[in-house]
Structure formats: C-alpha cells, structure tokens
N, C-alpha and C positions, 0 to 999 in steps of 0.2 A: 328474270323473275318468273316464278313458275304462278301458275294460274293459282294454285290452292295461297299462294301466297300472299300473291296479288288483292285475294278477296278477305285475307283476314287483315293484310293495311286498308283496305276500303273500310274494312270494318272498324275498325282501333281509331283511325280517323275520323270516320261519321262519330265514333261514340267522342274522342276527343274535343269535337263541334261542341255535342252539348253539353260536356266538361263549362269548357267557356263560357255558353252561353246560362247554363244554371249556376256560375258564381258569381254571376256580373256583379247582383249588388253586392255581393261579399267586398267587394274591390274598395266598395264607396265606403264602407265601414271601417275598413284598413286607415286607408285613405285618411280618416277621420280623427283614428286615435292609436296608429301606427303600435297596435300590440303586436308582440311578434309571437304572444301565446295565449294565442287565440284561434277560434276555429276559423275569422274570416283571412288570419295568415296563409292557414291550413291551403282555403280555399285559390289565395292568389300565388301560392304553389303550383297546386295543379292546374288553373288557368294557365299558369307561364308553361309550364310542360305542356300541355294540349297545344300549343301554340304550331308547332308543327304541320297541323290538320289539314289548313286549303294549301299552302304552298304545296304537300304532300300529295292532292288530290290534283291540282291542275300539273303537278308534274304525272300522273297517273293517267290523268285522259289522254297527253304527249306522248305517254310511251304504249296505251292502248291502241291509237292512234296509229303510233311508228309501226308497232307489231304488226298489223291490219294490213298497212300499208307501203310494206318494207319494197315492194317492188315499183310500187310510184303510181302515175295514174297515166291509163291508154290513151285516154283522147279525153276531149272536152267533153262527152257526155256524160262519161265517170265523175266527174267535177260535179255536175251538175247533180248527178243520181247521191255523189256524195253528200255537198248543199241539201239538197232535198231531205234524206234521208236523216242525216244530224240535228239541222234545225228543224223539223220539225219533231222530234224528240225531246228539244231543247224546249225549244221558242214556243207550240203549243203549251206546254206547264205551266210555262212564264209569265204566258201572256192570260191565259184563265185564271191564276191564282190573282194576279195583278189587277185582273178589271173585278174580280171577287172582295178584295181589302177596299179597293178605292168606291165600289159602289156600297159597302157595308158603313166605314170609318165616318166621321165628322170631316175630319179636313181631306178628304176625297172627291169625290164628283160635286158638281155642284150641278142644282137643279132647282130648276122654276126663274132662270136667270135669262137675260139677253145674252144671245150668242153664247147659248150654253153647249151647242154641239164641237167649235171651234176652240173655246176655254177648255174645254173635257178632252178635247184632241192633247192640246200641251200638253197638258196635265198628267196623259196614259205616256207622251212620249217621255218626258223627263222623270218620270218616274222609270221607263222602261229602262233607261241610259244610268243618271246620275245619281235621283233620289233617293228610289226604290222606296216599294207601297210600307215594305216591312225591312227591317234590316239586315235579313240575312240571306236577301233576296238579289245582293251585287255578285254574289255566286255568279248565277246566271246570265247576270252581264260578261264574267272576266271569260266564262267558257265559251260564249256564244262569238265574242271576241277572236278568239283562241280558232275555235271552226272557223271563221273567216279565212284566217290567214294559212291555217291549215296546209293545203294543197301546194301554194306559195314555200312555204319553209321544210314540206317534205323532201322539195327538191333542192335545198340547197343543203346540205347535211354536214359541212366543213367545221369542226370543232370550233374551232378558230371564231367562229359566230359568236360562241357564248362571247364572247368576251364584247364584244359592240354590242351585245343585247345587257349586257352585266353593267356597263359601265351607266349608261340612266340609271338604273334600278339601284348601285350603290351612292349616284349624285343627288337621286333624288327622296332618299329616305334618310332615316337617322343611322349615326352621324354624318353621313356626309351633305347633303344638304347644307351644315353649318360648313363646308367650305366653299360653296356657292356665295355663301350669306357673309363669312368673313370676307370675300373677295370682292364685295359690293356688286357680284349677278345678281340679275334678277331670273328668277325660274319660272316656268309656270303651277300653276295652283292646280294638279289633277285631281279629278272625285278619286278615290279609293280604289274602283273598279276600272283603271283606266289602263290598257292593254299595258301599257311600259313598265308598269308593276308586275305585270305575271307574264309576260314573252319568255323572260329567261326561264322560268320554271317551266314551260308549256315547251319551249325548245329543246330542255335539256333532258324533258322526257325521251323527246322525237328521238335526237341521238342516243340514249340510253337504248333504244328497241335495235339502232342501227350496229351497236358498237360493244354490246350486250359481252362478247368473248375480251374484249379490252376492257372493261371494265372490271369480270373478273380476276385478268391479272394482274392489274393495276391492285388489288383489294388483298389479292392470297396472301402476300406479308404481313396482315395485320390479323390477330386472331378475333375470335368473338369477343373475350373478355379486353385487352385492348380496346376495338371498335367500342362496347359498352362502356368502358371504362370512358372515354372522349365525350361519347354521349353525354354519359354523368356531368363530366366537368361542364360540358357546355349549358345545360339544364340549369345549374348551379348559377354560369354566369350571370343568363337571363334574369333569373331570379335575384340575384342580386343587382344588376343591372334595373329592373323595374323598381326596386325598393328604393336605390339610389333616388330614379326621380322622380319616384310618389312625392320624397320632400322637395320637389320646385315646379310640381306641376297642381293646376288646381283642380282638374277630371283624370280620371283613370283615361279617357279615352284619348289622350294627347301620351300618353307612353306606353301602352297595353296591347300596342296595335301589332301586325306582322309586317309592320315596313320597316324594318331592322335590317341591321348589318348582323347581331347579333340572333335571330330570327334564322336569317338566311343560312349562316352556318350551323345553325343547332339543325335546321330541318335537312340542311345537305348530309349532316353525318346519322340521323337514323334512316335516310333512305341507304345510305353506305354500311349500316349495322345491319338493316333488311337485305341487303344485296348479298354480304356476305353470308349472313344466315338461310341464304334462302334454300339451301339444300336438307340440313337439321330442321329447320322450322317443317320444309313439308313432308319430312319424314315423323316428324312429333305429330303432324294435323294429320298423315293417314292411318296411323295407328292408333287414331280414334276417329273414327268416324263417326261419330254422333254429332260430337263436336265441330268436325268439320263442314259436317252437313249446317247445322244449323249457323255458323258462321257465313258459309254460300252463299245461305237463304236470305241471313240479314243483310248481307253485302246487297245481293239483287234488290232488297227493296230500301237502300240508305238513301236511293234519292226519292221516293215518298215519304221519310225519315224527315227528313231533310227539308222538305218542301214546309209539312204540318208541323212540325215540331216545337214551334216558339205560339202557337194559338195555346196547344196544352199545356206548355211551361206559364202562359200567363195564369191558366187557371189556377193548376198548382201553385204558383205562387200569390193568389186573390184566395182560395180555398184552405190551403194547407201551410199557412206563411208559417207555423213553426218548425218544418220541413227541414233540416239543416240544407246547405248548398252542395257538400260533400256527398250529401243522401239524394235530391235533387236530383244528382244524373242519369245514376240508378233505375229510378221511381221513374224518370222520364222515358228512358229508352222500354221501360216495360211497356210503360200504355204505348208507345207509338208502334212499337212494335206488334203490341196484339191488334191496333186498330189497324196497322197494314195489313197484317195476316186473314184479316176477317173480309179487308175489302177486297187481297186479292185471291181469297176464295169464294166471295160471291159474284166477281163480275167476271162474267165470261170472256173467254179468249178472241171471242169474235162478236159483235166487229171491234177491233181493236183499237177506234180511236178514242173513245173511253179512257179507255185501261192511260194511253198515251198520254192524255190531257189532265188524268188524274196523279202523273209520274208515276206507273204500276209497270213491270216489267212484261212483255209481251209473254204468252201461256203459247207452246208450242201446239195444244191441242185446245 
C-alpha cells in the first residue's frame, strides 16, 4: 500500500467514523417504525457501510507499524525508545481529554467528598480501561493495547497465527458466540475494547507490511470491478443482516456493533479492493494534486478529528436538530476540520508537547 494511499483510507475512514456516529439516532427511529422509505433507512445504510472504519484503522496502525519495523528491534533499548515514543503519542491525548470530560461532566469527579482523591483514582482508571469518559474514546484503549503487544508479535510473523488469534474473535462475537451458548459454555463478558477483539486485525496489518509481494499475487486474479462487485454484495449483506435483527433486538446497540462475523468480512474485502486498487488509485490521487494534498492534510490531523469530534456533533445536534443525519457528516467534518486547521496553525511547533497532548501532528519547523 503506497503512502498516498494509505492517507486517503485514513481518510474515507475517519470520515466513515462520523458517518456512524452522526446517524446514531437515525437508528432509533428506524428501530421504531421500521420505514424502509424513509431517510432514517437512508441513514442505517450508511451507518452499516461505514462500518468498516476501526477494524480498517487498527488494521492500519499493524501495517504502519510492520512497515516501520520490518527489520525487527536491536536490543532492548529500541523497545523501550519504542514504548516511549508511541505511548506517549498515545496515552498523553488520552489521558488529557479524559481528566478534561470527567472534571467538566456530572457523573465525573467527585468532589468535597471523603476519600475523594482515592474514589477519583478508580474512577480516571476504569474510565481509562473499560468505561471511557466519552464513547468513542475505547479507540484509545484497543490501540494503546495493540503498542503493548507490538514488539512481541513483530517477531513472531508466521501466517499461521491469524488463525489462533481469529478463532476468539469468531467465538466470541456474533454468530458464533451462540455456539458457546448452545453448548452450555460459559465465556467471559469482555468490554468492547478488549485486546481479543482487535489482535487479529492489529496482527494482520503486521503481516500485511511483511508479506506485502504475496498479497499482491494472491489478489492479481481478481479484477477491480470483481473485488467491487464482492464489496457490494457484502455491504448488502450487512444491511440486511442488521434489519433482520432490528425486529428481535430492543437497542440498536445489541446489533449495530463491529463484532461481527459479517463485519469482519465486509472490512477484509475493502482492505482487499484497496490493495488491489492501490496502483490506479494513486495514479488518479497524483494527477491531481490539490486533492491530494488536501486529503494528506486531513489524514494528518484525523486523530484531532477524532479526538473533538462528538463535543460538536452534540452541539449540532442541541443547535441545529433539523439537520438531516445524512447532512450531519458533511456539516461535521467541515467544522472540525476548520477548527484543526486553525489550531494547527496557531500553535507552534515547539515545544511540542502541546501540539501532542492536544492530538496535533508534530510541525517539522
């Protein structure tokens, strides 16, 4: 995957994020009165298509990662330099945004209490782990995750892995789950951010960066329109696969989710649409380079996108509720984008742990 690539799925993904997250309530209205011609159908379309978006990304850090690191690590200091230098990339963001929500919100800190310094310790840890201050903030958990284990799984690069790292990930979502469950196991209950959900995507980056000439001739048989064409049917599935159990489920949030069997495959075959495309695609992105350029740009700052981005979808939706969900994403990525652009032309490139803490991409100069 070539870099100009690389940065317009960062892109199409971060926007795909708040696809989903600006049709939520579209869902609920579905949900309610299952029109199928209506705009909040419209909208639990493209939720289900956007669906792709974090499996697509933490499989992206695995293969930034693999690429990086395709020759391995020297010695334990490099580990260490490594560690250093990811979390704190990471884990500063996480951990500023995080004591930001929970000192602002009602059910946050608590204060003027007995043993209020030791209550507010939990409270920042399980929020950091399992709760999260804001909801789209287990991101940061599954990646921070992911760097852990990092150095560990660069070196063991045998294909052969996906498949011990696949087999939790298909026992313990839908469907298979319900063959735990007919079988009278019992499984455990993980939060949502919990490594064994996204190892195999984080792994299958790793070898994607390793295996990168096998890949593409595993792929050459299949043409663009093919690979699209799969794509399509699988999109299709989805979406009729969620509609199925809108009628047996009573929250969108028990079938809408990306722990799918169905999930899994829709986002393996557009990384496999992008792979194979990825010579066309970046011969279309250099031949305009406006467009390129400014897709770079958004790429570099999707995780300040990313970070802010559900504080001004709440306005938007307290301010401008006649908004449609569809228009929503639009209207979203506009402001965040001009408010990244503005902060990372006013704050200087030095000292840089600013820029860091605010998730702003480091300024060379």
């Amino acid at each position: 995957m070539s870099r100009e690539v690389s940065d317009i799925l960062r892109f199409v993904s971060m926007m795909a994020v708040l696809v989903i997250h600006a049709t939520g309530r579209a869902e609920h209205s579905f949900l309610a009165h299952h029109n199928f011609f209506s705009e909040s159908f419209l909208s639990v379309i493209a939720n289900q298509i956007a669906r792709f978006s974090v499996p697509v990304f933490v499989f992206l850090s695995g293969y930034g990662l693999g690429m990086k690191y395709r020759e391995g690590f020297s010695s334990l200091s490099d580990i260490f330099l490594f560690y250093r230098d990811r979390f704190v990339k990471i884990a500063l963001p996480f951990l500023f945004i995080t004591l930001l929500i929970l000192s602002l919100v009602p059910h946050g800190f608590r204060f003027g209490t007995d043993n209020t310094s030791s209550e507010n310790f939990y409270i920042l840890i399980e929020n950091l782990y399992y709760k999260n201050a804001d909801y789209h903030l287990y991101f940061f958990t599954i990646i921070l995750q992911c760097y852990l284990v990092f150095p560990l799984l660069n070196h063991f690069t045998q294909t052969w892995l996906l498949l011990i790292f696949y087999l939790p990930l298909f026992l313990l979502t839908y469907p298979g789950f319900m063959i735990l469950a007919a079988s009278g196991m019992s499984y455990p209950s993980w939060p949502a951010a919990a490594l064994v959900y996204w190892l195999f995507y984080f792994h299958a980056g790793i070898l994607a960066a390793r295996h990168r000439d096998t890949i593409s001739k595993a792929l050459s048989p299949f043409s663009l329109p093919q690979t699209s064409a799969v794509v399509t049917a699988l999109a299709i599935l989805l979406i009729t696969e969620y509609t199925y159990r809108s009628y047996h489920s009573p929250v969108p949030d028990y079938y809408n989710h990306f722990h799918r069997f169905s999930v899994q495959i829709y986002s393996a075959a557009v990384l496999a649409l992008v792979f194979r495309g990825d010579g066309a695609i970046r011969q279309w992105l250099l031949r305009h380079a406006a467009l390129n350029s400014f897709i770079a740009g958004s790429a570099a700052l999707s995780f300040f996108i990313y970070i802010y981005h559900t504080w001004v979808l709440r306005l938007l939706e307290q301010f401008v509720p006649c908004l449609p969900p569809l228009l929503m994403a639009p209207v979203l990525f506009a402001v965040m984008y001009t408010v990244a652009r503005l902060f990372d032309g006013l704050l200087p490139g030095k000292p840089a742990l600013l820029r860091t803490i605010l998730g702003l991409p480091a300024k060379n100069k």
